[in-house]
matplotlib code that plots the C-alpha trace (Angstrom):
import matplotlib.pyplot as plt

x = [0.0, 2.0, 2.5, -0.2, 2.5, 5.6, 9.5, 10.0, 6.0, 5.4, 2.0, 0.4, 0.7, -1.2, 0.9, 0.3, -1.8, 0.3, -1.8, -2.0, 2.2, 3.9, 6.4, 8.1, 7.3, 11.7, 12.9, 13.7, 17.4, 18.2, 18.1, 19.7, 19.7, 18.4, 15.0, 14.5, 14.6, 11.4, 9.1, 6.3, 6.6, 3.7, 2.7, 2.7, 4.4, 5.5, 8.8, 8.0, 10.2, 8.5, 9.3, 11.0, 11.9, 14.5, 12.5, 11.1, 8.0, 6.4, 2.6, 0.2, -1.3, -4.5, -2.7, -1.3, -2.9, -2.0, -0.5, -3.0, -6.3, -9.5, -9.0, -5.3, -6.7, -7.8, -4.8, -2.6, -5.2, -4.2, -0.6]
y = [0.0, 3.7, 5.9, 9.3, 11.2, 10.2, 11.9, 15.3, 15.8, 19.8, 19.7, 21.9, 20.9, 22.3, 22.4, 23.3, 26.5, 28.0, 28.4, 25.6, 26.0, 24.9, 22.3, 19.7, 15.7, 14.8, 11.5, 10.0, 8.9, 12.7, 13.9, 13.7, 11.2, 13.9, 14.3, 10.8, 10.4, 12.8, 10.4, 10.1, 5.8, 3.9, 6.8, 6.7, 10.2, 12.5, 14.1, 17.7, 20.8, 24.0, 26.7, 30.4, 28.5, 25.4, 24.2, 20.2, 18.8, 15.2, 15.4, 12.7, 12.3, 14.0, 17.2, 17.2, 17.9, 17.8, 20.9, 20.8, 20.3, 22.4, 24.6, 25.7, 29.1, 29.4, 28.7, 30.8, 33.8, 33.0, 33.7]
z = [0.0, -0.8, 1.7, 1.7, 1.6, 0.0, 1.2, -1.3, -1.0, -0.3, 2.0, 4.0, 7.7, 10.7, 13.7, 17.6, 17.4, 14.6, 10.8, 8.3, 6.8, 3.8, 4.2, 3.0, 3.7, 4.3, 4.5, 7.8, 6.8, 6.3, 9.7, 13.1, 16.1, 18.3, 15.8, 15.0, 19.2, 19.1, 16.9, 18.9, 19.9, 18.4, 15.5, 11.9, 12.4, 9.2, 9.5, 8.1, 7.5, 7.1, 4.3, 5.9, 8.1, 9.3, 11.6, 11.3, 12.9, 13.6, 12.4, 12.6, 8.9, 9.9, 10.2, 6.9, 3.6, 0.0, -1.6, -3.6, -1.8, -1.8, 1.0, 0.0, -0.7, 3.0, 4.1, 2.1, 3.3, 6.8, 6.5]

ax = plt.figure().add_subplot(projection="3d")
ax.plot(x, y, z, "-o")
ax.set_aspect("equal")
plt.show()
């Protein structure tokens, strides 16, 4: 079964109580020890790094949609 949202993937991902942010879905093997030690245990997790910005996030799928999805235009209004 492929993965929802594949490594290289930009997204828009909904994190904390920031707005819905562009990002980019990155490949586990690219990062440190020290982020990899942050998965949340028992999660099927997405390693995220948002754009402006070098910061990287763990988001559960249900806080991730595609670039592309209806409501991008909300979001980019919310920035």
């Amino acid at each position: 079964m492929p993965k929802l949202f594949e490594p290289n993937t930009v997204v828009w991902v909904k994190y904390a109580d920031y707005p819905w942010w562009p990002a980019l879905v990155i490949p586990e093997r690219t990062t440190t020890q020290d982020v990899l030690a942050q998965k949340p245990r028992g999660t099927d997790a997405i390693l995220c790094r948002f754009f402006g910005d070098v910061s990287v996030c763990w988001s559960k799928p249900g806080n991730i949609k595609k670039w592309d999805c209806q409501r991008k235009n909300k979001y980019k209004k919310k920035q």
